[in-house]
N, C-alpha and C positions, 0 to 999 in steps of 0.2 A: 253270503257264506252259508257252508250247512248246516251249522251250527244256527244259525236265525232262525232258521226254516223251522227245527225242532224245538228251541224253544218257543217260538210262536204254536206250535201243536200246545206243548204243556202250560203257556198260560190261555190257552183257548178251554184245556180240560181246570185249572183250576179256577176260571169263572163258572164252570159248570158245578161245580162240588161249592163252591161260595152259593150258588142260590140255591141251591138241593141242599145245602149242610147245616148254611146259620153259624149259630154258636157254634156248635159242635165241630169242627172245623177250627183247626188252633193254626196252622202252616201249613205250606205246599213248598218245595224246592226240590230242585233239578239238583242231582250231583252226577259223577262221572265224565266222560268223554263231550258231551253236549254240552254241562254245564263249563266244561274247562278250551272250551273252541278247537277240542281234538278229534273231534268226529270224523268219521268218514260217511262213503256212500251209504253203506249197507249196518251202521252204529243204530242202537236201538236208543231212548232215550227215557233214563233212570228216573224217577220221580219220588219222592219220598211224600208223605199223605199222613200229614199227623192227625188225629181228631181224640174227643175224648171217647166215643164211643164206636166200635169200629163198624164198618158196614159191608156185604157179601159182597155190591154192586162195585166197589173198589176194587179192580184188579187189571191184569195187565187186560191189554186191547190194541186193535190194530186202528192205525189213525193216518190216512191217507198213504195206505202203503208204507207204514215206517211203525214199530214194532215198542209200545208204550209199556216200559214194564213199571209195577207202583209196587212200595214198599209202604205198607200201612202200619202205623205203630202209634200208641196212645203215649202223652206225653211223659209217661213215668219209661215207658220200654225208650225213649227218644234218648232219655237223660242215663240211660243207665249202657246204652251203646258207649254214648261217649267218656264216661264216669266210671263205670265199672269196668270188670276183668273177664274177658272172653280169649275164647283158643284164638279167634282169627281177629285180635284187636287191630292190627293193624290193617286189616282192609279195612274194616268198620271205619277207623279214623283218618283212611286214604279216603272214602268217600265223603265223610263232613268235611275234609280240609277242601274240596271240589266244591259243598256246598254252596247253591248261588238260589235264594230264595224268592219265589214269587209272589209268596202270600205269608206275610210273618208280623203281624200287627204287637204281636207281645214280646216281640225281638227273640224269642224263643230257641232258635236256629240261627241268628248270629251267635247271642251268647254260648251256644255248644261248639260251635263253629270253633269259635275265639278257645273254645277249651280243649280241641281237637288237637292244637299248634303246641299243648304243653300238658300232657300226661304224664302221669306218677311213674317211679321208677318202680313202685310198690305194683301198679294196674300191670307192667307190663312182666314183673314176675309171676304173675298171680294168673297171667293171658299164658304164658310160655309155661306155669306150671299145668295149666288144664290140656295146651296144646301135647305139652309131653304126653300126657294121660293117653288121651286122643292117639297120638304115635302109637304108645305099645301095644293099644289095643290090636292097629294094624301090623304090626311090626307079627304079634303072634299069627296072625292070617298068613302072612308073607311064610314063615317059618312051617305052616301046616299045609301049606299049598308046596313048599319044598321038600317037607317028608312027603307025602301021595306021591309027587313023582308027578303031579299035573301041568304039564308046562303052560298050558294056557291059567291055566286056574293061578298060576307063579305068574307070570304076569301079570293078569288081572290086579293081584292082590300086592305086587309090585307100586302099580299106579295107584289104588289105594293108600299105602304106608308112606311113599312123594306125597303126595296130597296133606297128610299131615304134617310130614316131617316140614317142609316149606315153609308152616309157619309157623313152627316152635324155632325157626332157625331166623325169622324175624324178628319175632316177640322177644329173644335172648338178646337181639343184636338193638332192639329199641328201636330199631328204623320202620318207618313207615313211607310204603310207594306210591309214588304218583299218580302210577296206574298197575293193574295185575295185569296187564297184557304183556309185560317183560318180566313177570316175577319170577319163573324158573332161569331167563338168562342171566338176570342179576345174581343170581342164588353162585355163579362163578365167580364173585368176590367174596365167599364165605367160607376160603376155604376149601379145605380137604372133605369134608362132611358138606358145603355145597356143592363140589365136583361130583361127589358120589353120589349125590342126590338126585343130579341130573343124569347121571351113566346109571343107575340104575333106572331111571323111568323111561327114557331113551332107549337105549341101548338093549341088544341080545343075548341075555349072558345064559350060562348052561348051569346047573342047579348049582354045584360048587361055588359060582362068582355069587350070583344073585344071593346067596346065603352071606358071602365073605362080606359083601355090601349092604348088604340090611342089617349084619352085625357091627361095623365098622360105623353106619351112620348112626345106630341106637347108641354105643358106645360115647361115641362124637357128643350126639348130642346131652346125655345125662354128664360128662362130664363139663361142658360149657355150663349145663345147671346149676350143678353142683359150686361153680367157680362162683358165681353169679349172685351166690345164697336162697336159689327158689328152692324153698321146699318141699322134698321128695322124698318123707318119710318111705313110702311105698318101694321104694328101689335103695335102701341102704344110705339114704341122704340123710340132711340136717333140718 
């Protein structure tokens, strides 16, 4: 399988960081497409690199032709991925629920793992109230890129304002994917504010629509918030 092949790459690299690291060296695990045996040919293979103290030599690297990217994080940033409240929670806990550990002697990364399967309903307001933040900030880009009259620059700043919107339309919904390789076509069960999410990032529109749709999905989305009780003092909320 190809999935063997690259895990055997990452426990080859985390014997290497065991005799270079010692103590300092807390876990090593594989998440994503390798860890989950959905790999394909040309799949890179994800590594997560906890240590207490972090080191420059940790980073991505190529390792027999196949593409090692490493996420280095000290055990308090580990805990606080899966415990606390970030805009793109639900990728963050798409990737622990993947988690498959190669080096985890303090059970460290099970136990996060194990907490990835049942997040607060509190964490994922608190994710979609930062994600909204995040949105309007682009949502204003989109808006000043259609006054100038710049059609590239409206585009541009088009796929910007998708980009956020996608995952305040997660965080609201509490779901978390399998994989982000299908997250804007799943985004067509979310709705009218999912449809327009994808036609706007998609699709060609002329100043008039790309405005009608950047306000229809901000719209969309603050009122989903609002239903929801995330707090959005900033925009007229509770």
């Amino acid at each position: 399988m190809v999935s063997e092949s690259r895990l055997a790459l990452a426990r080859d690299l985390a014997g290497e960081f065991r005799a270079r690291e010692g103590r300092n060296l807390v876990a090593v695990g594989v998440y994503g497409s390798a860890a989950q045996g959905t790999d394909r040919e040309f799949s890179d293979v994800d590594m997560l690199v906890v240590v207490r103290q972090k080191r420059r030599y940790i980073h991505a690297q190529m390792r027999k032709g196949t593409l090692v990217t490493i996420l280095q994080l000290t055990p308090e940033e580990a805990r606080e991925e899966v415990l606390g409240g970030r805009s793109d929670l639900e990728e963050a806990l798409g990737g622990w629920r993947s988690m498959r550990a190669i080096y985890d002697p303090g059970r460290l990364l099970a136990r996060l793992r194990r907490h990835a399967y049942r997040p607060s309903a509190e964490q994922f307001r608190e994710a979609a109230r930062l994600a909204i933040l995040e949105t309007y900030e682009d949502y204003g880009k989109v808006r000043n890129a259609i006054a100038s009259g710049d059609r590239e620059e409206m585009r541009e700043m088009a796929i910007w304002f998708t980009s956020a919107a996608h995952m305040a339309v997660f965080d609201l919904a509490q779901e978390v994917l399998p994989t982000g390789r299908r997250a804007y076509i799943d985004l067509k069960r979310h709705g009218t504010v999912g449809r327009d999410i994808r036609s706007l990032r998609y699709g060609r529109h002329n100043r008039a629509d790309t405005r009608e749709l950047a306000d229809r999905i901000w719209d969309g989305l603050l009122s989903r918030a609002r239903r929801q009780g995330v707090p959005l003092s900033e925009f007229g909320g509770a």
